[in-house]
C-alpha positions as CSV (number, residue, x, y, z in Angstrom):
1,X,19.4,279.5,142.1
2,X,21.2,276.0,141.9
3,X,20.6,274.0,138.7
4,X,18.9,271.4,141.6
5,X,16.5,273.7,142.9
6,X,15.6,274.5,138.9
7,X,16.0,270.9,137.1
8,X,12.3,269.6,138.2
9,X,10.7,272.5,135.8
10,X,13.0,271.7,133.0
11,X,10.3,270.3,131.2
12,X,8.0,272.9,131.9
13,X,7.1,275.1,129.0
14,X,6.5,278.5,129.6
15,X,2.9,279.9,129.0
16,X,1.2,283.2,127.8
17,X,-1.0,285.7,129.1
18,X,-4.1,286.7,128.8
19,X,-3.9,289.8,127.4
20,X,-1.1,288.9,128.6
21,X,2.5,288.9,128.0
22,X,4.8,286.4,126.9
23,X,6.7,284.1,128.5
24,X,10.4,283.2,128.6
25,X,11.7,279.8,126.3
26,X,15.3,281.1,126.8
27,X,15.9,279.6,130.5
28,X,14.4,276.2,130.1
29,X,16.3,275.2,126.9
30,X,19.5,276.9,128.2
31,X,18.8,274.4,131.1
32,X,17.7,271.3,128.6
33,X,20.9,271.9,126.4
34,X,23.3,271.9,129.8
35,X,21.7,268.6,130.6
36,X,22.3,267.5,127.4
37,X,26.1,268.6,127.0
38,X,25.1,271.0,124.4
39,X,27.3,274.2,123.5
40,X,24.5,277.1,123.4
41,X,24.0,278.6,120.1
42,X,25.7,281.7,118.9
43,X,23.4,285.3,119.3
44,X,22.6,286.7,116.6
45,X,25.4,289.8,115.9
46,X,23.9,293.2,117.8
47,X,20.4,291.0,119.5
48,X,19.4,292.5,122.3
49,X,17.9,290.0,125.1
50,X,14.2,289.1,125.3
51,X,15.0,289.7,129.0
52,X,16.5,292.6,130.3
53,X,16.9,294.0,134.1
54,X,16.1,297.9,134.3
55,X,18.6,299.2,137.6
56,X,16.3,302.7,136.9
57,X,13.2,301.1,137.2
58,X,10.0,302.8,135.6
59,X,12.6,306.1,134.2
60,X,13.4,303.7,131.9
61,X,11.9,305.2,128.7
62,X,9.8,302.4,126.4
63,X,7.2,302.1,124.3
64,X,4.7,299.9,125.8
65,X,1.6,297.8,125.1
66,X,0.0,300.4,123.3
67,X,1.2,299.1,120.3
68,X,-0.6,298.5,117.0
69,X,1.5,295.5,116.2
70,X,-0.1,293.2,119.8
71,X,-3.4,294.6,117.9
72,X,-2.4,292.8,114.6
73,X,-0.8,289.5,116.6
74,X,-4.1,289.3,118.2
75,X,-6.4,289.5,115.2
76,X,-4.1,287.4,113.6
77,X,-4.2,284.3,116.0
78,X,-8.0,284.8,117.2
79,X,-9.2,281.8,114.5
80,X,-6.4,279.9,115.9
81,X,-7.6,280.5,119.5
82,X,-11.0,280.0,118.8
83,X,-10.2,276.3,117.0
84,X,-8.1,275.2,120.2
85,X,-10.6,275.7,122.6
86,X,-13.9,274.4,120.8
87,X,-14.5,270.7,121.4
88,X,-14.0,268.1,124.3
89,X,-10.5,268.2,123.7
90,X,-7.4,269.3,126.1
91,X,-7.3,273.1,126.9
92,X,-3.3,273.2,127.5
93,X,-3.8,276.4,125.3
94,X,-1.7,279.5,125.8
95,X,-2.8,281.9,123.1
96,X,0.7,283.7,122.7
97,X,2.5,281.8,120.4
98,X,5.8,282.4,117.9
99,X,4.7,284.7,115.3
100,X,3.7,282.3,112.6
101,X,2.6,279.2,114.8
102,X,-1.0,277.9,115.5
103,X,-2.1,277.8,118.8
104,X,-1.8,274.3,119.7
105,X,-4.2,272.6,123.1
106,X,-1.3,269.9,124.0
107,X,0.6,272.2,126.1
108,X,0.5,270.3,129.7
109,X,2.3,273.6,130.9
110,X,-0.2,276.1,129.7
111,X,-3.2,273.7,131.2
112,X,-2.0,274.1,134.4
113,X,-2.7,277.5,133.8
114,X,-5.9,277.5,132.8
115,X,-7.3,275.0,135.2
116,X,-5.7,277.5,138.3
117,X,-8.4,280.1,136.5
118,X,-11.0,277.3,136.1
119,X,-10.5,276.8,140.4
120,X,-11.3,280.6,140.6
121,X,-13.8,280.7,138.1
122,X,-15.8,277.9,139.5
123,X,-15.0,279.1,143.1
124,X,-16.4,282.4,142.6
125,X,-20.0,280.9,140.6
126,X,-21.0,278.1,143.3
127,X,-24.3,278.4,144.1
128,X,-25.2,280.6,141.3
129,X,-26.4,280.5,137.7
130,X,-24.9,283.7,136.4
131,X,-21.4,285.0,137.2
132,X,-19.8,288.6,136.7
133,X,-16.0,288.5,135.8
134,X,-13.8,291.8,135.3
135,X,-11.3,290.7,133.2
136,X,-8.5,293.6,133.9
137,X,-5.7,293.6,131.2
138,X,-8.3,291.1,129.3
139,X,-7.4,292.4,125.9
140,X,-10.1,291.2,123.3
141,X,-11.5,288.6,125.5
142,X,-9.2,284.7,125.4
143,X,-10.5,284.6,129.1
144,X,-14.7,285.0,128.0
145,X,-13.8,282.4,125.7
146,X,-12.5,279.7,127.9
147,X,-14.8,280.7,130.5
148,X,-17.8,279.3,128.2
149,X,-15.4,276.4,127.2
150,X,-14.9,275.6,131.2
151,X,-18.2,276.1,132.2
152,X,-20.7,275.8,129.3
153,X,-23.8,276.1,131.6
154,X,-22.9,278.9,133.6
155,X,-24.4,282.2,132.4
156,X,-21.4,284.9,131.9
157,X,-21.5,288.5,132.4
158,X,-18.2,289.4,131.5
159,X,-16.0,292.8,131.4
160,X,-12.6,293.4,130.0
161,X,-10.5,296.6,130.9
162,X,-7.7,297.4,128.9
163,X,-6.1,300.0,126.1
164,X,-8.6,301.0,123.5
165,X,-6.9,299.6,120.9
166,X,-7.7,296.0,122.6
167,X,-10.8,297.1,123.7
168,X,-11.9,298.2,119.9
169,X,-10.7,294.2,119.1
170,X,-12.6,292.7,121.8
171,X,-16.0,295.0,120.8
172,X,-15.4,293.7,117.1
173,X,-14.8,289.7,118.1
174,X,-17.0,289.5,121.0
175,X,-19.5,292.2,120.5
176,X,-21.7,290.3,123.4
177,X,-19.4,291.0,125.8
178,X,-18.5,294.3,127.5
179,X,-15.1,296.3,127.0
180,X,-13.8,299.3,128.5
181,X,-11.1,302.1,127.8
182,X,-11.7,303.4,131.3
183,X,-11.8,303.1,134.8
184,X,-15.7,303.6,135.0
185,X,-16.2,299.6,134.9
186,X,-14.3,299.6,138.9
187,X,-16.9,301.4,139.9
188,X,-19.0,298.5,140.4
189,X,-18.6,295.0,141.9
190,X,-18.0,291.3,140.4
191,X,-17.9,288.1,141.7
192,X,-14.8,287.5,140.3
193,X,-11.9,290.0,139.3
194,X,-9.2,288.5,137.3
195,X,-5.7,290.4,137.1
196,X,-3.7,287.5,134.4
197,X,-0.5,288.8,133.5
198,X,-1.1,292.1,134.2
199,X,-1.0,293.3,137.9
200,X,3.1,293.7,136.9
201,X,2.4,296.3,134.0
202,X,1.0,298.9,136.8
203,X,3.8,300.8,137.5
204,X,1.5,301.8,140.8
205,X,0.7,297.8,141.3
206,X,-0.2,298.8,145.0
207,X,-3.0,301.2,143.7
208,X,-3.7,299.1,141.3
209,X,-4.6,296.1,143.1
210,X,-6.3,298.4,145.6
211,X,-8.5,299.4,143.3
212,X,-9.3,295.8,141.7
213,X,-10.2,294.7,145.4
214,X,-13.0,297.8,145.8
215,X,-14.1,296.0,142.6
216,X,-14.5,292.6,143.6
217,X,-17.9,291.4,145.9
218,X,-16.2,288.0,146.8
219,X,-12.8,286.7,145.0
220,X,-9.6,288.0,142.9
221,X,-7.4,285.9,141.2
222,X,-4.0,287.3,140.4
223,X,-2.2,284.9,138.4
224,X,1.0,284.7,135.9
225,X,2.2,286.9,137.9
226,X,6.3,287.3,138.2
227,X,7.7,287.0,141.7
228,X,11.1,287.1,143.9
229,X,11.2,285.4,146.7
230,X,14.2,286.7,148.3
231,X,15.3,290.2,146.6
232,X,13.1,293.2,146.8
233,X,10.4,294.0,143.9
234,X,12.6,295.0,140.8
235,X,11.9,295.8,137.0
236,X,12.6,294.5,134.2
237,X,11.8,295.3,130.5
238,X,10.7,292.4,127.6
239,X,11.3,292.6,123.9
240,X,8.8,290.6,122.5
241,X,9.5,290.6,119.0
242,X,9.5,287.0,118.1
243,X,5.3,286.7,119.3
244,X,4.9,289.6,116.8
245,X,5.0,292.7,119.1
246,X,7.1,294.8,118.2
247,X,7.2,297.0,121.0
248,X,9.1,296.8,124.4
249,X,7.1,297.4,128.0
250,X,8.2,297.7,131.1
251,X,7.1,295.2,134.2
252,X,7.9,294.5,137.5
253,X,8.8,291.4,139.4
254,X,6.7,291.4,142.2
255,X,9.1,290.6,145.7
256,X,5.7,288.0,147.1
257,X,6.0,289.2,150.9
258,X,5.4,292.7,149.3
259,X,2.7,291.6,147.5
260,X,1.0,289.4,150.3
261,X,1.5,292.6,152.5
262,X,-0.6,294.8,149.6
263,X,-3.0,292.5,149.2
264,X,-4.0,292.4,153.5
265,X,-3.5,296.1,153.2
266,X,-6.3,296.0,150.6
267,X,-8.3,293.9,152.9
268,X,-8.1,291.1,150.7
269,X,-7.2,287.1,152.1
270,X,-5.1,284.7,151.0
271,X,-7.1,281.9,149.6
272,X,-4.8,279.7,147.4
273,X,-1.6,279.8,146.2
274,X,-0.4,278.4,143.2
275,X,2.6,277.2,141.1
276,X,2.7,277.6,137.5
277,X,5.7,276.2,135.4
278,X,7.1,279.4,134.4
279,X,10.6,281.1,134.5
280,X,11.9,284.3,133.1
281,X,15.3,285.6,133.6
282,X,17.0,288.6,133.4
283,X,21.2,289.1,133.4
284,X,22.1,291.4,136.2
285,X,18.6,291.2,137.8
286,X,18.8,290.7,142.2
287,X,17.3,287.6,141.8
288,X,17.7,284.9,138.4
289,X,15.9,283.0,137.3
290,X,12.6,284.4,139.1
291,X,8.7,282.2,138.8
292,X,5.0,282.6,138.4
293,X,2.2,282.2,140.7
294,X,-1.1,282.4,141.3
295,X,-2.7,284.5,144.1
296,X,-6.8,284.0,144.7
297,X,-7.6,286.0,146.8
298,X,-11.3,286.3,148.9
299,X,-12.4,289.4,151.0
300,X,-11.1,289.4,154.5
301,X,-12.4,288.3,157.5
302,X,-15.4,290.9,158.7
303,X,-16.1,292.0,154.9
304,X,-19.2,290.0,153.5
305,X,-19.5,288.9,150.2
306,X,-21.4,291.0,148.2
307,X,-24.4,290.2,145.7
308,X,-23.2,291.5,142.5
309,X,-25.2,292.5,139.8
């Protein structure tokens, strides 16, 4: 990808997931300090990359999100979160931050994010009162939170899938809430399924997103989502020790005809598209550096929308 196609994100920062993973600093300022004349500074002796593309795919042995060290991150941060989102202020606020730094609501990057689950959000509640929103890979609950932060009068019945470690953390901070170690909680519908950051850590994504469109009555918004536009889907593994993970998990990124193809398949619709100011790159990968976007998705033509309780 030329440095012209790249150099209107340069100022883009890079945002987190809910529940969700890390994103990449590492191509922007490689970009900021090429603009700037800079020499890049020296790797530290024997560091791996953040970034790295896996030829083998899902053989590729690692230890993944079932880690106790997210666990402790998340605990850690949760006060953080919470003071970011409470007041009238700015919610540029992407909950995955360097180990040791407050999460900050300034971020114009990480906004764009949230607002792009705001559209869903308030997409998937007009006309109603109450809402239902599964919250798959929704960890201890940062989407809940900014839910009631966007939409304060709108009654919330929300669910979070996820490891049960997470879902232990969510139970403990948000014990109003529902969490769930199992795939019981697909076995009914919501007006709203929400797959942030997360679709890419099925190493079945097709199944999975199958599954998360049987679960939806009426919208699903896949966002922060990874995707080639030209190469085929491909996987790459992240080292996320400087957010305090220390673990390393696999994840694809997602080739977007592939996925648009899926999600028909599923007999969802294309809705909206989005754009979100994220890169990650990977040496070696078929396609560098590779974006994020956004997919809502509503049921297809012939399927109504169901009344979901």
């Amino acid at each position: 990808m030329s440095e012209e196609r790249v150099r209107p994100f340069v100022r883009a920062t890079l945002v987190a997931k809910g529940l969700t993973p890390p994103y990449l600093w590492a191509v922007l300022k490689a970009l900021r300090r090429r603009q700037r004349g800079e020499s890049p500074p020296a790797p530290a002796p024997d560091e791996p990359p953040e970034w790295e593309f896996v030829p083998e795919g899902w053989a590729r042995p690692a230890a993944g999100w079932d880690a106790a060290a997210i666990v402790r991150a998340y605990r850690a941060k949760w006060p953080s979160f919470l003071a970011a989102v409470r007041g009238p202020g700015p919610l540029g606020i992407g909950h995955e931050t360097p180990l040791g730094e407050p999460v900050g609501r300034d971020d114009r990057d990480a906004q764009q994010a949230v607002l792009v689950f705001a559209h869903a959000l308030l997409t998937a509640a007009r006309g109603r009162d109450r809402v239902s929103l599964l919250d798959w890979g929704g960890g201890p609950g940062h989407y809940a939170v900014l839910a009631q932060a966007l939409a304060p009068e709108l009654a919330l019945d929300y669910h979070s899938r996820d490891l049960p470690a997470l879902v232990a953390l969510g139970r403990e901070l948000l014990p109003q809430h529902s969490f769930h170690d199992d795939d019981a909680c697909l076995e009914r519908r919501y007006d709203l399924v929400l797959a942030s950051s997360s679709l890419q850590y099925a190493r079945d994504w097709r199944s999975a997103l199958a599954a998360l469109a049987r679960a939806t009555g009426a919208f699903l918004l896949a966002t922060r989502v990874p995707v080639a536009l030209h190469a085929r889907s491909f996987v790459v593994l992240q080292r996320a020790h400087r957010y305090g993970y220390e673990t390393e998990y696999l994840g694809w990124v997602l080739n977007r005809d592939e996925l648009l193809v899926a999600a028909r398949a599923a007999g969802l619709e294309l809705r909206r598209e989005f754009l979100l100011p994220a890169w990650l790159s990977a040496a070696g990968a078929p396609e560098a550096p590779v974006e994020h976007r956004g997919f809502l998705f509503g049921l297809g033509i012939g399927a109504p929308r169901q009344r979901c309780t």
